[in-house]
Legacy VTK file of the C-alpha trace (Angstrom):
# vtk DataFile Version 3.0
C-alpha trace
ASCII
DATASET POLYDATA
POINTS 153 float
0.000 0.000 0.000
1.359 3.532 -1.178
1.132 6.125 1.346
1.130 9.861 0.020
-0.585 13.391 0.360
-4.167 13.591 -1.201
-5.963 16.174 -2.117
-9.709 16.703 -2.457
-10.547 18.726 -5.811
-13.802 19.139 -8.073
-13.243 15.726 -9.278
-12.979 13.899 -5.971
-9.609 12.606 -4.516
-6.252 13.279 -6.418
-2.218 12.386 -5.470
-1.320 16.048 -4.167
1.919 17.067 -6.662
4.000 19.891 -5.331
5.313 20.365 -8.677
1.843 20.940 -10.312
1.271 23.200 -7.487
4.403 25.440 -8.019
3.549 25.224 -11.716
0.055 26.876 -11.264
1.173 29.183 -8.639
4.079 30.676 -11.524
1.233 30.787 -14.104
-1.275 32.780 -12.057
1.500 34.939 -10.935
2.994 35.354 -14.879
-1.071 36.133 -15.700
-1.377 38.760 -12.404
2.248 40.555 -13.966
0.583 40.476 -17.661
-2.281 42.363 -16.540
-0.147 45.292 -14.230
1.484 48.023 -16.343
5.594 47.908 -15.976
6.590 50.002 -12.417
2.646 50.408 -11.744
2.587 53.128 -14.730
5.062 54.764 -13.125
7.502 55.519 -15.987
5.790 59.159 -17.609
8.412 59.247 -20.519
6.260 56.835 -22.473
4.765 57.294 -25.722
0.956 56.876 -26.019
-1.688 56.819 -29.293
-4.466 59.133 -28.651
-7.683 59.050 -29.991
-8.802 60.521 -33.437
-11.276 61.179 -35.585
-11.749 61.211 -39.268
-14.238 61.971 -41.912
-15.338 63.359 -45.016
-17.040 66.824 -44.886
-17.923 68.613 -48.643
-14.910 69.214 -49.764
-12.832 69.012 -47.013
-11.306 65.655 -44.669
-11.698 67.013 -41.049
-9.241 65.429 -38.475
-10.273 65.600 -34.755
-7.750 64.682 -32.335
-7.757 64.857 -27.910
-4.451 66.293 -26.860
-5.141 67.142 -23.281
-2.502 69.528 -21.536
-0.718 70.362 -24.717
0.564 73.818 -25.906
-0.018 74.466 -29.136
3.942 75.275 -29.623
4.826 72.096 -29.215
2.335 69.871 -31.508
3.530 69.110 -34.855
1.660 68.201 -38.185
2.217 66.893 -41.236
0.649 65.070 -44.257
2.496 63.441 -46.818
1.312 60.740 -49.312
-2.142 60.795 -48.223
-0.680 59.999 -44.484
-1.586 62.533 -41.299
1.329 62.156 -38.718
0.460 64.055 -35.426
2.429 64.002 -32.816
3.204 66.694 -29.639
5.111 67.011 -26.539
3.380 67.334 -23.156
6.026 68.426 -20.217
5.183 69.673 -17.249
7.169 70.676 -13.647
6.094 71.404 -10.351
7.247 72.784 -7.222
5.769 72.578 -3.468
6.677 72.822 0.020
5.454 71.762 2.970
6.783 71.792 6.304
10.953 72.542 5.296
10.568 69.927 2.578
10.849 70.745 -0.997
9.286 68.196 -3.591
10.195 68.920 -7.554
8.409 66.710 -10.111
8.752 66.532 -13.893
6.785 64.567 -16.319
6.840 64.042 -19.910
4.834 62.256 -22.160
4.877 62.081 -26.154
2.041 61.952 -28.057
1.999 60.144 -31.640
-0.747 58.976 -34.228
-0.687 58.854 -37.830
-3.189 57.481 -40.064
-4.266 57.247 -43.900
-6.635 59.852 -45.475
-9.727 58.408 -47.181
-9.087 60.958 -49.861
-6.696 63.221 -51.730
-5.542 66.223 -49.656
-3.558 68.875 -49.810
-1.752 71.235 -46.914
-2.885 74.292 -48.982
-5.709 75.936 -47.364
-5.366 73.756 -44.292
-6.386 74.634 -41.461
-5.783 73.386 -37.630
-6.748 74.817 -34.208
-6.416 73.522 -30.853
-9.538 74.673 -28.663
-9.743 72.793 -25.103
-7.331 69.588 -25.506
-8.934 69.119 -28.957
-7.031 69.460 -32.271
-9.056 70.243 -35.521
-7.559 69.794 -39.015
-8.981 71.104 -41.741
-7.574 69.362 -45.199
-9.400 70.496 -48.512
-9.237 67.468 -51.145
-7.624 67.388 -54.612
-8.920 65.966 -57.534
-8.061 62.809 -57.839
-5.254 62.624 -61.132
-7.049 60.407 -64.352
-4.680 57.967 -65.206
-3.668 57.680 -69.053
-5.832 54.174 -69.971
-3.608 52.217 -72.418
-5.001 50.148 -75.118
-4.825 47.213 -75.689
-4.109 45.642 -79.549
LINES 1 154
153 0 1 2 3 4 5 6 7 8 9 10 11 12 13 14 15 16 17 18 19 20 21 22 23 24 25 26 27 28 29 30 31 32 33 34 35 36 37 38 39 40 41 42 43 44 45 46 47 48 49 50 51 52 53 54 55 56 57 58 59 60 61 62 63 64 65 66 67 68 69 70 71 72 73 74 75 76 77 78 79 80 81 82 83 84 85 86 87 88 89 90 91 92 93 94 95 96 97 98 99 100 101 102 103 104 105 106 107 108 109 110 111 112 113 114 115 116 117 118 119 120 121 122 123 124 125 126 127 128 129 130 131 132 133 134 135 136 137 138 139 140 141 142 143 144 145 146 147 148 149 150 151 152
């Protein structure tokens, strides 16, 4: 007669394995550090995608983009082969003191999106304006260039 640990589970009585148990206590610990951002989302410096908009308005492709806390100076734009690329710098410092203690703090985040145009634009005429956290680009459409059709013998 074998004598061993048992252990009661779901499916009645089972040989207890420490080696299955370490096995499921690393995978529920590798699932718990998959879900947690790296340092608890401490790290600022990262780069994030925020959210846009397109569409088609008469004669015009309107972009609307959220860029909360972001100067104007520091947002840049450009369209090239029918490609938007938006992207802006968001840094910010601050200073307090409290009780003969001083406590500095910088952060710095980048923002960055690009995305293909459903039509034709050009950056003549364009417009943009930033108007609390949101970014609106005006693009006016070109006419679309007729290819030469060639014939066939």
């Amino acid at each position: 007669m074998k004598f061993g640990l048992t252990r009661r589970g779901p499916s009645g009585l089972s040989r207890w394995d420490p080696f299955e148990e370490i096995k499921q206590t690393q995978e529920h610990l590798n699932q718990l550090f998959r879900e947690i951002p790296p340092f608890g989302g401490w790290l600022e410096g990262k780069s994030i995608a925020p959210l846009m908009d397109i569409k088609e308005k008469g004669d015009n492709v309107m972009v609307t983009i959220d860029l909360p806390g972001v100067d104007k100076k520091d947002i840049d734009v450009s369209v090239k082969d029918n490609i938007i690329e938006i992207s802006a710098e968001c840094k910010k410092e601050s200073e307090s003191e409290d009780e003969g203690y001083t406590q500095r703090e910088r952060t710095y985040r980048h923002f960055s999106r690009s995305a293909v145009l459903p039509s034709n634009v050009t950056d003549e005429g364009a417009k943009a304006k930033l108007e609390n956290g949101v970014l609106t680009i005006t693009l006016p459409k070109t006419k679309a260039e007729e290819k030469p059709k060639i014939m066939i013998e």
